[in-house]
mmCIF file of the N, C-alpha and C atoms, coordinates in Angstrom:
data_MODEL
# 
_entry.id   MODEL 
# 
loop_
_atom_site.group_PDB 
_atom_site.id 
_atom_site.type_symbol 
_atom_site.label_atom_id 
_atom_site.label_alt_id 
_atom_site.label_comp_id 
_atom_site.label_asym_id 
_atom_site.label_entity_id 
_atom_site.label_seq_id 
_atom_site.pdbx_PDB_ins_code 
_atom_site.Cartn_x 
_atom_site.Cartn_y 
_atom_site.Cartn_z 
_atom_site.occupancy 
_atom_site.B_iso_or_equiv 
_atom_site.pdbx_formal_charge 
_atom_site.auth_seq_id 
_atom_site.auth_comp_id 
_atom_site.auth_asym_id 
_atom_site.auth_atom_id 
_atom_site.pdbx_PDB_model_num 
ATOM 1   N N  . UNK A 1 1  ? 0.846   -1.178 0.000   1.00 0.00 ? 1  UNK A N  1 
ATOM 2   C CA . UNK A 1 1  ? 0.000   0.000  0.000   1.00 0.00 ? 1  UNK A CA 1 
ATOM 3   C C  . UNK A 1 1  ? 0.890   1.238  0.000   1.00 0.00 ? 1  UNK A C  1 
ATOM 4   N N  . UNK A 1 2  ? 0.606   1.937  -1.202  1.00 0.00 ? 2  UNK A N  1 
ATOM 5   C CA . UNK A 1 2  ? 1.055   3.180  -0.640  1.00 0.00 ? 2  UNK A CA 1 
ATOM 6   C C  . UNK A 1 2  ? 0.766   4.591  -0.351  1.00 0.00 ? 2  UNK A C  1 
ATOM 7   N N  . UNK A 1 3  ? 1.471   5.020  0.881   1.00 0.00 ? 3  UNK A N  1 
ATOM 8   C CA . UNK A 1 3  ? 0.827   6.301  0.992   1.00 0.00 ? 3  UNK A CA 1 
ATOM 9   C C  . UNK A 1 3  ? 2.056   7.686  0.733   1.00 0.00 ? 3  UNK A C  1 
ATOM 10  N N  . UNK A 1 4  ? 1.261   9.084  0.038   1.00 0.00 ? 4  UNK A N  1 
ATOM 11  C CA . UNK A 1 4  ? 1.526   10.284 0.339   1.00 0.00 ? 4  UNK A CA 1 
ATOM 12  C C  . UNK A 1 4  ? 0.858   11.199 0.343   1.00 0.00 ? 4  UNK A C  1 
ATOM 13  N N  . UNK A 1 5  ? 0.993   12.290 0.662   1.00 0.00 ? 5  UNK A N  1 
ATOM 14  C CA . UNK A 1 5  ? 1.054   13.375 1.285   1.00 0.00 ? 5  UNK A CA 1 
ATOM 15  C C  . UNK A 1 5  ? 1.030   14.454 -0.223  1.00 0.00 ? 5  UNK A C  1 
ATOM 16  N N  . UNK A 1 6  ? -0.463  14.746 -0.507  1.00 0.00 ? 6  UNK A N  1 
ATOM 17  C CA . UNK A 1 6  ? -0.836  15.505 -1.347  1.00 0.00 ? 6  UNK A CA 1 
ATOM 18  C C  . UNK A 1 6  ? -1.418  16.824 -1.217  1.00 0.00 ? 6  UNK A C  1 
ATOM 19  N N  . UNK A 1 7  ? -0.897  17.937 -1.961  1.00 0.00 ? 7  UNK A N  1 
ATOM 20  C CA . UNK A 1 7  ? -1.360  19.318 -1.462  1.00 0.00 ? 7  UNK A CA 1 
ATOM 21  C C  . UNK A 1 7  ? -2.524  19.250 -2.677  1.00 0.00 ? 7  UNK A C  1 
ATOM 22  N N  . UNK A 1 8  ? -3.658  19.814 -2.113  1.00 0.00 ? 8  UNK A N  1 
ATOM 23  C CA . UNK A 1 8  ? -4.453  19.548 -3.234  1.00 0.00 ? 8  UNK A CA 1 
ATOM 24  C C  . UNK A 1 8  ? -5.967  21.160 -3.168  1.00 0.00 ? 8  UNK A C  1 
ATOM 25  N N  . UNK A 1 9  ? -6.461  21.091 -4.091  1.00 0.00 ? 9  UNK A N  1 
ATOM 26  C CA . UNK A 1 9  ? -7.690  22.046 -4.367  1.00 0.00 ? 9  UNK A CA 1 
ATOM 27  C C  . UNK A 1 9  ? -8.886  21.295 -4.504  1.00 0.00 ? 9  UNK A C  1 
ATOM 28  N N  . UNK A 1 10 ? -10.176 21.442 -3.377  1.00 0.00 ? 10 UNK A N  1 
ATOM 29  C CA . UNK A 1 10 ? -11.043 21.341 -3.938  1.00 0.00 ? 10 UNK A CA 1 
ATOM 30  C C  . UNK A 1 10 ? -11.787 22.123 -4.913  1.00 0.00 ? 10 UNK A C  1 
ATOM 31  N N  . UNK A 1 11 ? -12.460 22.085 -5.800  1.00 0.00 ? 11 UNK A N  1 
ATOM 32  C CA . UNK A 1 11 ? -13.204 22.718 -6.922  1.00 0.00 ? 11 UNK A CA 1 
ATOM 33  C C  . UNK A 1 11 ? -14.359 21.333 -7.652  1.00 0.00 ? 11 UNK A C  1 
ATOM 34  N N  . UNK A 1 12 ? -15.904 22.747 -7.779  1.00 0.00 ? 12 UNK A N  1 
ATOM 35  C CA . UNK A 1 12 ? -16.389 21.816 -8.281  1.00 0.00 ? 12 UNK A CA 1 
ATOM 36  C C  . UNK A 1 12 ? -16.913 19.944 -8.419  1.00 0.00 ? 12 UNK A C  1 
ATOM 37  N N  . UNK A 1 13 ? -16.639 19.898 -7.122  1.00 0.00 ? 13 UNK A N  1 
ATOM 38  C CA . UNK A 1 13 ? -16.934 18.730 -6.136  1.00 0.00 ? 13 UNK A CA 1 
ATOM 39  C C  . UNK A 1 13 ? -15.259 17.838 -6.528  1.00 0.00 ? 13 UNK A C  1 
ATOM 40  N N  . UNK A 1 14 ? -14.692 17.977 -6.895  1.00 0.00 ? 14 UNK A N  1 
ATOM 41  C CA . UNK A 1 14 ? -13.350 17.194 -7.028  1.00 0.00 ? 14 UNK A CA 1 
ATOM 42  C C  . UNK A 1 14 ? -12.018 17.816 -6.684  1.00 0.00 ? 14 UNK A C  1 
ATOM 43  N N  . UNK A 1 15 ? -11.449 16.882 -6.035  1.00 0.00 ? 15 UNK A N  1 
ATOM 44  C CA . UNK A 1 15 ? -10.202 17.303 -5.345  1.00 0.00 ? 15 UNK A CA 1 
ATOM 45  C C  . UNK A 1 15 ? -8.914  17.251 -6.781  1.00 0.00 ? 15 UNK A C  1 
ATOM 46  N N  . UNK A 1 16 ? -8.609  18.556 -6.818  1.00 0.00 ? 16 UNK A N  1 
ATOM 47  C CA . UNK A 1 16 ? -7.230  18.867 -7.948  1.00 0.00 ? 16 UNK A CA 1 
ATOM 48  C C  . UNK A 1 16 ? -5.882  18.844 -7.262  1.00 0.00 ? 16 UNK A C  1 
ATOM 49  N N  . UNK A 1 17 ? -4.672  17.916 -7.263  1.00 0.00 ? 17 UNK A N  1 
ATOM 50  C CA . UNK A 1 17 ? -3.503  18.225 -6.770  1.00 0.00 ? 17 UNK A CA 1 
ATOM 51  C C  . UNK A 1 17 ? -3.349  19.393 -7.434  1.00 0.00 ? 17 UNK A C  1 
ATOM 52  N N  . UNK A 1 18 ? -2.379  20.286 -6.391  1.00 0.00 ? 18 UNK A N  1 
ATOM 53  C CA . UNK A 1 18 ? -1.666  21.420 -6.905  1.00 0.00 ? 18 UNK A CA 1 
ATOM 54  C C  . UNK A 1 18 ? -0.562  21.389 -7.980  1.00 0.00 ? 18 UNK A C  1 
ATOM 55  N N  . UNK A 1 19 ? 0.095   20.645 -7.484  1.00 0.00 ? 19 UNK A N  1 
ATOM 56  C CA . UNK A 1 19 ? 1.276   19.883 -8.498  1.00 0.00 ? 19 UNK A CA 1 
ATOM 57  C C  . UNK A 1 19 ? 0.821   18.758 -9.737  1.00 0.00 ? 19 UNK A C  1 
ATOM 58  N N  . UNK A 1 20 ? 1.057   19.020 -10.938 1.00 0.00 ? 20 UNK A N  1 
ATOM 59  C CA . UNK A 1 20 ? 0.723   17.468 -11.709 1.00 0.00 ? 20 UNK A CA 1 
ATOM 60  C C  . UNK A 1 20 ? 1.222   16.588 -11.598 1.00 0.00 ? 20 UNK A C  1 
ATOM 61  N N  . UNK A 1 21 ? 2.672   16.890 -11.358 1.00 0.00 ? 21 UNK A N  1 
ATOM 62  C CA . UNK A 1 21 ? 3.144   15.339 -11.200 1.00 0.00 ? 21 UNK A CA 1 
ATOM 63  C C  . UNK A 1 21 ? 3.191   14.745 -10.157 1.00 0.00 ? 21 UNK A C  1 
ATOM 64  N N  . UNK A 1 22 ? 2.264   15.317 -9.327  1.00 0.00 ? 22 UNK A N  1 
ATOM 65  C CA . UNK A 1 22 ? 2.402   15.184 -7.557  1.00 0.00 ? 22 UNK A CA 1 
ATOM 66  C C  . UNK A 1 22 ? 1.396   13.092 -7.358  1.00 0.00 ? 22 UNK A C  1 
ATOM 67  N N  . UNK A 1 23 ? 1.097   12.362 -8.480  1.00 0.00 ? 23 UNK A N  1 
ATOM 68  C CA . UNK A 1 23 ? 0.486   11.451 -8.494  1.00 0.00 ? 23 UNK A CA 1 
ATOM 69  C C  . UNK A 1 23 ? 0.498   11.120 -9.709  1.00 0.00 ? 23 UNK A C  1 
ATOM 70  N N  . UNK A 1 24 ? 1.218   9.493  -9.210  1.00 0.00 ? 24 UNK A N  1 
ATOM 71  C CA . UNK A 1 24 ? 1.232   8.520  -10.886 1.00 0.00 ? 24 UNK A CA 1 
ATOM 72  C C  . UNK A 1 24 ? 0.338   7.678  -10.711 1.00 0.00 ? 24 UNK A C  1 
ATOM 73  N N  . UNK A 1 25 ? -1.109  7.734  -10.849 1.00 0.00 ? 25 UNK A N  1 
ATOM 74  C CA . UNK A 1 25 ? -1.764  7.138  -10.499 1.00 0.00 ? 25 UNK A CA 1 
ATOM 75  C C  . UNK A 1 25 ? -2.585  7.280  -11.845 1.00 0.00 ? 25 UNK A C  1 
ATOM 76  N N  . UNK A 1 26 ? -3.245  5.886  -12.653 1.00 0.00 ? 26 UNK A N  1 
ATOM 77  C CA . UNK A 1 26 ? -4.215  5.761  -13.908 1.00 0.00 ? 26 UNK A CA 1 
ATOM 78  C C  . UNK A 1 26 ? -5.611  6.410  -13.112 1.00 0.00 ? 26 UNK A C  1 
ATOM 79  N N  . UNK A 1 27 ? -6.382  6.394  -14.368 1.00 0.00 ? 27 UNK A N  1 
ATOM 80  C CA . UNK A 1 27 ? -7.732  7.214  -14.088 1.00 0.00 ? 27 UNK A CA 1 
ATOM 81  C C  . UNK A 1 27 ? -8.267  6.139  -14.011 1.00 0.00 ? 27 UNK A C  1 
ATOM 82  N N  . UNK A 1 28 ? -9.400  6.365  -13.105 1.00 0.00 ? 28 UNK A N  1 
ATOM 83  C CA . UNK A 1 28 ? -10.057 5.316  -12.695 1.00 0.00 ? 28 UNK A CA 1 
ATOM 84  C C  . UNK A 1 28 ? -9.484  4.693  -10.804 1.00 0.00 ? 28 UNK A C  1 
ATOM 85  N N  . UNK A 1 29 ? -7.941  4.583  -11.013 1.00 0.00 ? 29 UNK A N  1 
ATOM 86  C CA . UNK A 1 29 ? -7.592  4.249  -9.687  1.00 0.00 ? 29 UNK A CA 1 
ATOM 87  C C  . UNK A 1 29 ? -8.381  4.742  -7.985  1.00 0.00 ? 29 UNK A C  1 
ATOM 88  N N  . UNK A 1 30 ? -8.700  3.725  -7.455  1.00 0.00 ? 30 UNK A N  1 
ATOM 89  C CA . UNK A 1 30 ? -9.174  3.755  -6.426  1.00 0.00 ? 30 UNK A CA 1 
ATOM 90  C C  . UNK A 1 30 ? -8.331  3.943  -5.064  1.00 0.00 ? 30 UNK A C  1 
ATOM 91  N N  . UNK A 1 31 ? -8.506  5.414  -4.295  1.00 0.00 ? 31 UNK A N  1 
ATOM 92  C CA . UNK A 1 31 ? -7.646  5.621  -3.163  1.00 0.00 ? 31 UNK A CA 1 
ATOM 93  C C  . UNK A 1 31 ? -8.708  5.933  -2.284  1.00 0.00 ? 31 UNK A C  1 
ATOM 94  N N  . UNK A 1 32 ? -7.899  6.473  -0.880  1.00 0.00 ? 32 UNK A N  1 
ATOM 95  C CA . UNK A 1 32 ? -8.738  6.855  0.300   1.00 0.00 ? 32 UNK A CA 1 
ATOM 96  C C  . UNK A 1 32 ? -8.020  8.486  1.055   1.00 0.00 ? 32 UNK A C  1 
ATOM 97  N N  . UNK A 1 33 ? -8.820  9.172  0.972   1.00 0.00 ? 33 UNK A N  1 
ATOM 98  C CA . UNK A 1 33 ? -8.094  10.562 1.322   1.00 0.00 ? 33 UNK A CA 1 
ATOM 99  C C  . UNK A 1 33 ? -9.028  10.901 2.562   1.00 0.00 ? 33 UNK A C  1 
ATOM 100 N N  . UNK A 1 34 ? -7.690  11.671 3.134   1.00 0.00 ? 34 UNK A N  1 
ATOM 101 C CA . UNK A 1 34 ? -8.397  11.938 4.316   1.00 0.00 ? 34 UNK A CA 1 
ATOM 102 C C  . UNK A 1 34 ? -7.771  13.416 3.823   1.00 0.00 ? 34 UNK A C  1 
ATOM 103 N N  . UNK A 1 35 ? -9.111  14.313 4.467   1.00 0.00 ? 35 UNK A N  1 
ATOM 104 C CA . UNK A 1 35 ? -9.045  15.737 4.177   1.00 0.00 ? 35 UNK A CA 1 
ATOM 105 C C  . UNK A 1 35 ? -8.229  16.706 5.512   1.00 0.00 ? 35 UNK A C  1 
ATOM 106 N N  . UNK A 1 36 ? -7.474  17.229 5.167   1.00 0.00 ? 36 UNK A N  1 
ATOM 107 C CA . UNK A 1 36 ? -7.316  18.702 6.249   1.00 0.00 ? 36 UNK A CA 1 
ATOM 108 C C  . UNK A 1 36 ? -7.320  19.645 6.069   1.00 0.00 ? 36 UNK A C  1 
ATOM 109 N N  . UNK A 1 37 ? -7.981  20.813 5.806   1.00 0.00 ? 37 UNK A N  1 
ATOM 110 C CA . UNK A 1 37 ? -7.807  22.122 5.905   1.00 0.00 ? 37 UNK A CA 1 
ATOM 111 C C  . UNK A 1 37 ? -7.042  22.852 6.475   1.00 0.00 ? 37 UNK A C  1 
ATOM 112 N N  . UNK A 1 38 ? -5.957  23.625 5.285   1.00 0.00 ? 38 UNK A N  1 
ATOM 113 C CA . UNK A 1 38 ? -4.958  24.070 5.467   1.00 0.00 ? 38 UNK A CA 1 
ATOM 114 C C  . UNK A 1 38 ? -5.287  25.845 4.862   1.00 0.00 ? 38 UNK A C  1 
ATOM 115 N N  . UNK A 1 39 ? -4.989  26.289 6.151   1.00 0.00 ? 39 UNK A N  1 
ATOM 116 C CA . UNK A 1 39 ? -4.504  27.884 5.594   1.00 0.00 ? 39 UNK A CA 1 
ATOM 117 C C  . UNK A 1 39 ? -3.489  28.398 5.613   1.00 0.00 ? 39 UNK A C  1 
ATOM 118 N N  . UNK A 1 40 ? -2.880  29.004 4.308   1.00 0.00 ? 40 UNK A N  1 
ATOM 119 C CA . UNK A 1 40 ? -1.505  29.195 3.738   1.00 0.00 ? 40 UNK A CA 1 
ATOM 120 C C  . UNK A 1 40 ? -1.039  30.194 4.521   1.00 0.00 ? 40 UNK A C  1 
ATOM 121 N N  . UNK A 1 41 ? -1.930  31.427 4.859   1.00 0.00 ? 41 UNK A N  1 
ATOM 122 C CA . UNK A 1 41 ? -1.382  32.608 5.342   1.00 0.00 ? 41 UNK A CA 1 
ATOM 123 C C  . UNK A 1 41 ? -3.083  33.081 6.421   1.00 0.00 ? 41 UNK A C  1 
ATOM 124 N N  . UNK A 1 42 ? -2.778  33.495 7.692   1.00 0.00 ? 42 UNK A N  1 
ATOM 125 C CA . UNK A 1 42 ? -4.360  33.896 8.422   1.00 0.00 ? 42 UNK A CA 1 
ATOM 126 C C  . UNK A 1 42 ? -4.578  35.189 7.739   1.00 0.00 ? 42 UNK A C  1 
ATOM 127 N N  . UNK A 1 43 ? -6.203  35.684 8.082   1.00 0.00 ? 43 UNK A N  1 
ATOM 128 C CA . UNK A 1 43 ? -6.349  36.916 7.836   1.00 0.00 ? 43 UNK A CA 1 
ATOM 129 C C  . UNK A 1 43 ? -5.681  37.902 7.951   1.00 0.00 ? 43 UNK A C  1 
ATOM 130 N N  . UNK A 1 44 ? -5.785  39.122 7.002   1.00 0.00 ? 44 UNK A N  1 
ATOM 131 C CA . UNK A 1 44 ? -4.968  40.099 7.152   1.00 0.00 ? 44 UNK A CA 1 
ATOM 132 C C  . UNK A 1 44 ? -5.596  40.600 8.842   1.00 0.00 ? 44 UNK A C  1 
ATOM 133 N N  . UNK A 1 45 ? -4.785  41.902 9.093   1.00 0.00 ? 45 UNK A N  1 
ATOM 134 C CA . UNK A 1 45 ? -5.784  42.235 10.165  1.00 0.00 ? 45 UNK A CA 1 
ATOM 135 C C  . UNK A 1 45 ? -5.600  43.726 9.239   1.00 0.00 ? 45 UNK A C  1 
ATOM 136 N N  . UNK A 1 46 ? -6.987  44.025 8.876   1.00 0.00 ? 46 UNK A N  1 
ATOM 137 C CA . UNK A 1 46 ? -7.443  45.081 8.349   1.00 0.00 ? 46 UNK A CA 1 
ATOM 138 C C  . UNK A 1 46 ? -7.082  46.470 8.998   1.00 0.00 ? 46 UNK A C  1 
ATOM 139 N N  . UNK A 1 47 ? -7.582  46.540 10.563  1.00 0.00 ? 47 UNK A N  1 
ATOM 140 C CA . UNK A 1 47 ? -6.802  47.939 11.235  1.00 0.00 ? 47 UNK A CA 1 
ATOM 141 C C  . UNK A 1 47 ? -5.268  47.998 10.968  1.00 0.00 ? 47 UNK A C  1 
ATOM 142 N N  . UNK A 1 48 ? -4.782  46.701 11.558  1.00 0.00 ? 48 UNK A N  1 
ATOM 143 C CA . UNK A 1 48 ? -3.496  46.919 11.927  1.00 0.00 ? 48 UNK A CA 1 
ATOM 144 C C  . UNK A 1 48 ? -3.064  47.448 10.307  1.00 0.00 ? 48 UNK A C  1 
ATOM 145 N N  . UNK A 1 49 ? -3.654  46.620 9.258   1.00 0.00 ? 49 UNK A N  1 
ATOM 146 C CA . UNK A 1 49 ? -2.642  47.600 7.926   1.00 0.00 ? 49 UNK A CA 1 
ATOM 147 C C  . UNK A 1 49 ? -3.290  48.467 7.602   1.00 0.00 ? 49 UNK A C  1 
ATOM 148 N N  . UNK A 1 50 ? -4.291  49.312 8.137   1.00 0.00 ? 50 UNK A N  1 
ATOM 149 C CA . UNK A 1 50 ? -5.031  50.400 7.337   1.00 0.00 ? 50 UNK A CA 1 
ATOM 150 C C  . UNK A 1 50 ? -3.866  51.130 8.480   1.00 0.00 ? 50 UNK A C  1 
ATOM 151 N N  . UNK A 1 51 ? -3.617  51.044 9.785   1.00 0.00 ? 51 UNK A N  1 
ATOM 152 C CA . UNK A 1 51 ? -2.796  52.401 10.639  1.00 0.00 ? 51 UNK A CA 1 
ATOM 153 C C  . UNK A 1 51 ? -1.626  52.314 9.958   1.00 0.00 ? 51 UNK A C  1 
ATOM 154 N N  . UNK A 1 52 ? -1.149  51.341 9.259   1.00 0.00 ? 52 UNK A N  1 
ATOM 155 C CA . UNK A 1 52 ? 0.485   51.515 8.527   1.00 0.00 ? 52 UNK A CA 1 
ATOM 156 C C  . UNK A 1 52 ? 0.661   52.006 7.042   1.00 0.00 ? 52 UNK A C  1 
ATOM 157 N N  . UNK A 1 53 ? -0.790  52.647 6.939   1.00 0.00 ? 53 UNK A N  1 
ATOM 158 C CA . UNK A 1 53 ? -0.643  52.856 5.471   1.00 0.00 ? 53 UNK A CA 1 
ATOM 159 C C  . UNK A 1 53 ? 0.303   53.995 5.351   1.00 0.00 ? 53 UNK A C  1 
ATOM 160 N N  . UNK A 1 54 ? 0.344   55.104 6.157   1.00 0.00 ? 54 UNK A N  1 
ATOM 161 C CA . UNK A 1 54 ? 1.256   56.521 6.041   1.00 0.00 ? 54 UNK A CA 1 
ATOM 162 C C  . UNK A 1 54 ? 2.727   55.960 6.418   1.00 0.00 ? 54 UNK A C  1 
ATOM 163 N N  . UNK A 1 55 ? 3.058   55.100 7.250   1.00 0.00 ? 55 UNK A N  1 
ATOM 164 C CA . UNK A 1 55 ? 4.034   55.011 7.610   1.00 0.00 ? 55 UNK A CA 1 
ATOM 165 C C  . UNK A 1 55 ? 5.378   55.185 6.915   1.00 0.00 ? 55 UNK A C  1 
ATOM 166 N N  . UNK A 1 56 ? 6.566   55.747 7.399   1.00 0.00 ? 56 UNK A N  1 
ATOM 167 C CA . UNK A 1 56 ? 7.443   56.351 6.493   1.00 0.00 ? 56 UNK A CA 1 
ATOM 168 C C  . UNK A 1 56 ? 7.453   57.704 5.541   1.00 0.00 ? 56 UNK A C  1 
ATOM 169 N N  . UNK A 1 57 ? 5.891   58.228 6.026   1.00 0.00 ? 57 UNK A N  1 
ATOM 170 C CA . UNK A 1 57 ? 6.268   58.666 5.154   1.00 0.00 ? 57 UNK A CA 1 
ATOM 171 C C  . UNK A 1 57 ? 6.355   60.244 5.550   1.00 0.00 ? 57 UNK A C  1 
ATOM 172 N N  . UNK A 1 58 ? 6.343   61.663 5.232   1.00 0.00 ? 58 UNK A N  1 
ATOM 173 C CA . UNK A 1 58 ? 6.636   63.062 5.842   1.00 0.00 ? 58 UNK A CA 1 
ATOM 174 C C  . UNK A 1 58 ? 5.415   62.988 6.004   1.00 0.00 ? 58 UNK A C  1 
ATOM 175 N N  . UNK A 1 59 ? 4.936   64.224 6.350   1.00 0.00 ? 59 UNK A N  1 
ATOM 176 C CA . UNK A 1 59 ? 3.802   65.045 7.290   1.00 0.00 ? 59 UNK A CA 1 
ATOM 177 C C  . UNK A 1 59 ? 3.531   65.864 5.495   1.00 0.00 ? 59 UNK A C  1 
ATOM 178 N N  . UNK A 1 60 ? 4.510   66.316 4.818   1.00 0.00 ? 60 UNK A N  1 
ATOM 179 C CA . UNK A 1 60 ? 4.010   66.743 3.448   1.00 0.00 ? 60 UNK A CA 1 
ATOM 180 C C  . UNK A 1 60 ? 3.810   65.504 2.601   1.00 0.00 ? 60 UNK A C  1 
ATOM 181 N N  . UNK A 1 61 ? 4.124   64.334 2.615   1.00 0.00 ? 61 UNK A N  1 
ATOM 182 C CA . UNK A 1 61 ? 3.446   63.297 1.560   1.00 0.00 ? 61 UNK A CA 1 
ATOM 183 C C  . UNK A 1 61 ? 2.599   63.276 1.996   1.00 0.00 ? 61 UNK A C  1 
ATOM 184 N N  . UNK A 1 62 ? 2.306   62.930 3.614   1.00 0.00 ? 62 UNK A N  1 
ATOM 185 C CA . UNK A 1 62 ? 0.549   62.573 3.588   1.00 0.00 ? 62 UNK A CA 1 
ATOM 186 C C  . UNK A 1 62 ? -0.396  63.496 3.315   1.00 0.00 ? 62 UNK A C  1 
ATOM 187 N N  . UNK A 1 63 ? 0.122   64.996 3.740   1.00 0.00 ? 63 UNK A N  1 
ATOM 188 C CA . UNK A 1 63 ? -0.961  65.961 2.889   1.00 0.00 ? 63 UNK A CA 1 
ATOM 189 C C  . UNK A 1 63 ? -1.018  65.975 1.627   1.00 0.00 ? 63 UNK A C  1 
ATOM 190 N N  . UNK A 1 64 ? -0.326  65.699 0.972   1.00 0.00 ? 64 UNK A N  1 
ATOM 191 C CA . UNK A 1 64 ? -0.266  65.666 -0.533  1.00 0.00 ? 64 UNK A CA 1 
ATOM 192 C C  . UNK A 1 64 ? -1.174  64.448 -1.061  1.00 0.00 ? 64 UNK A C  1 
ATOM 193 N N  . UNK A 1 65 ? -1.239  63.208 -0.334  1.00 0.00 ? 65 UNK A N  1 
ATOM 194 C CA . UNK A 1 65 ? -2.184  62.427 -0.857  1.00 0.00 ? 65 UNK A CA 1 
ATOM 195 C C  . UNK A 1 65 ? -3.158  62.870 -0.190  1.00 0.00 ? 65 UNK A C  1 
ATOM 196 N N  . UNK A 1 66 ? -4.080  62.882 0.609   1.00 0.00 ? 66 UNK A N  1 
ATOM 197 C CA . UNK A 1 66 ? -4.807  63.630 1.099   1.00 0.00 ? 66 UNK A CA 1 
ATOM 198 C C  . UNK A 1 66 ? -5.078  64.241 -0.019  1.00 0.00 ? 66 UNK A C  1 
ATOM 199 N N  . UNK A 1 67 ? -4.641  65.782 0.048   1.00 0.00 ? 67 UNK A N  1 
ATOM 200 C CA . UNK A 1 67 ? -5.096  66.532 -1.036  1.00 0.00 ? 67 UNK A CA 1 
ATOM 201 C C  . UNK A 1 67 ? -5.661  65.702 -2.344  1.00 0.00 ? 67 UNK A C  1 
ATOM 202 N N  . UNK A 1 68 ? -5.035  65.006 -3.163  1.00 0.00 ? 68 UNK A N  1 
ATOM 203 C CA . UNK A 1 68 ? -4.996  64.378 -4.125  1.00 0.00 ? 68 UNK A CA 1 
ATOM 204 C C  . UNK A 1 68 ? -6.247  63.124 -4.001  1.00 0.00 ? 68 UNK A C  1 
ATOM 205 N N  . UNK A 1 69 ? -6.331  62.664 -2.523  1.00 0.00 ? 69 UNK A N  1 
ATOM 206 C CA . UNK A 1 69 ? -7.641  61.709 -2.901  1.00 0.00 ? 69 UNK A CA 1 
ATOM 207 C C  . UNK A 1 69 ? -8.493  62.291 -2.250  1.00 0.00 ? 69 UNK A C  1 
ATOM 208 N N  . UNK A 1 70 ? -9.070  64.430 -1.919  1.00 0.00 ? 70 UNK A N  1 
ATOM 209 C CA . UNK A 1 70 ? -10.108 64.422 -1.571  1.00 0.00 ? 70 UNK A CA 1 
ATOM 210 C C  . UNK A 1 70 ? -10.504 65.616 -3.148  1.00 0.00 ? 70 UNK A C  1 
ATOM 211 N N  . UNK A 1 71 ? -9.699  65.907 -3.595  1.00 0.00 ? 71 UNK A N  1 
ATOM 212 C CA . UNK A 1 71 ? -9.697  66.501 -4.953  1.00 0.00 ? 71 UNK A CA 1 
ATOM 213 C C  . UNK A 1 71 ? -10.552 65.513 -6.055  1.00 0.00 ? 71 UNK A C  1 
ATOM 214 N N  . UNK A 1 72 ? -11.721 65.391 -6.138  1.00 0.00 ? 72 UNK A N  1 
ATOM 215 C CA . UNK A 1 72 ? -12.204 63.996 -6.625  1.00 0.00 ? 72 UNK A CA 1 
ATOM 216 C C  . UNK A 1 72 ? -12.632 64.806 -8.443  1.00 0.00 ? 72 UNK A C  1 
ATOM 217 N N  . UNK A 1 73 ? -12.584 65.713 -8.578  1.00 0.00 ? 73 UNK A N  1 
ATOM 218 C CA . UNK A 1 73 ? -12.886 66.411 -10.151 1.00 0.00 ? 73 UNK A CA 1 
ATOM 219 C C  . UNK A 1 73 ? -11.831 65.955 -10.840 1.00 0.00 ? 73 UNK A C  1 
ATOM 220 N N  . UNK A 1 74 ? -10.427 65.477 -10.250 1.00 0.00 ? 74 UNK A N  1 
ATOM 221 C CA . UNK A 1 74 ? -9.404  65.260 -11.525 1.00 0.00 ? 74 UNK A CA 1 
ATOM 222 C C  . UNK A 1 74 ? -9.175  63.782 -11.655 1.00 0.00 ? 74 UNK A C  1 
ATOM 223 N N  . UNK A 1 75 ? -9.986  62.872 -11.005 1.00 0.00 ? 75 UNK A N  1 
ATOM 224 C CA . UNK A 1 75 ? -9.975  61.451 -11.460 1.00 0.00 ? 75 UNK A CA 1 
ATOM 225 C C  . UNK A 1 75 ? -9.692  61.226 -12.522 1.00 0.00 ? 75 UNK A C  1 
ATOM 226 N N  . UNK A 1 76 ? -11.104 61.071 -13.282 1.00 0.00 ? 76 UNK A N  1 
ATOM 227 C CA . UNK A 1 76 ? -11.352 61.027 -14.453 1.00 0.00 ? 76 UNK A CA 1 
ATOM 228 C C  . UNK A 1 76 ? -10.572 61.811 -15.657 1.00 0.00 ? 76 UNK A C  1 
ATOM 229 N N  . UNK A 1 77 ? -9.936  62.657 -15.008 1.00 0.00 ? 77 UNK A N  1 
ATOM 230 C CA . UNK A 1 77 ? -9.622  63.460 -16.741 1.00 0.00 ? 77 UNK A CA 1 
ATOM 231 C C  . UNK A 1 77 ? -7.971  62.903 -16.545 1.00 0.00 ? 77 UNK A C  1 
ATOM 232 N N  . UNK A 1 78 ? -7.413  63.663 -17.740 1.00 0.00 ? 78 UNK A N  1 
ATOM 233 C CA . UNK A 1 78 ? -6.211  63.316 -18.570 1.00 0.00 ? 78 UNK A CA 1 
ATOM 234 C C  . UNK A 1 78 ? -5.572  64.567 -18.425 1.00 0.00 ? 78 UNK A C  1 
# 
């Protein structure tokens, strides 16, 4: 019997390895998977990166964006 250790996608009711060559196995072949749910990376934390958005930067860049994203007439033009 053998076993490994497959990183895989569900979609569409069927499980896709990530890798192709990650299984030499014919179609049709009969296995037994046991599922775990894996998360690659946790949630962002939304405050914590919305307070670091200025960071680095002067007291005149952030007025300058400021200015620039409450100036909303020059979006659109060229």
């Amino acid at each position: 019997m053998m076993t490994k250790k497959v990183d895989a996608v569900y979609e569409d009711g069927a499980f896709r390895p990530i890798e192709n060559s990650a299984l030499s196995l014919k179609d049709g072949t009969r296995v037994r998977l046991t599922v775990e749910q894996v998360t690659d990376a946790p949630e962002p934390d939304v405050l914590r990166l919305a307070a670091e958005v200025y960071a680095g930067l002067s007291e005149e860049d952030v007025a300058e964006i400021e200015r620039i994203a409450t100036e909303r007439g020059s979006f659109f033009t060229r």
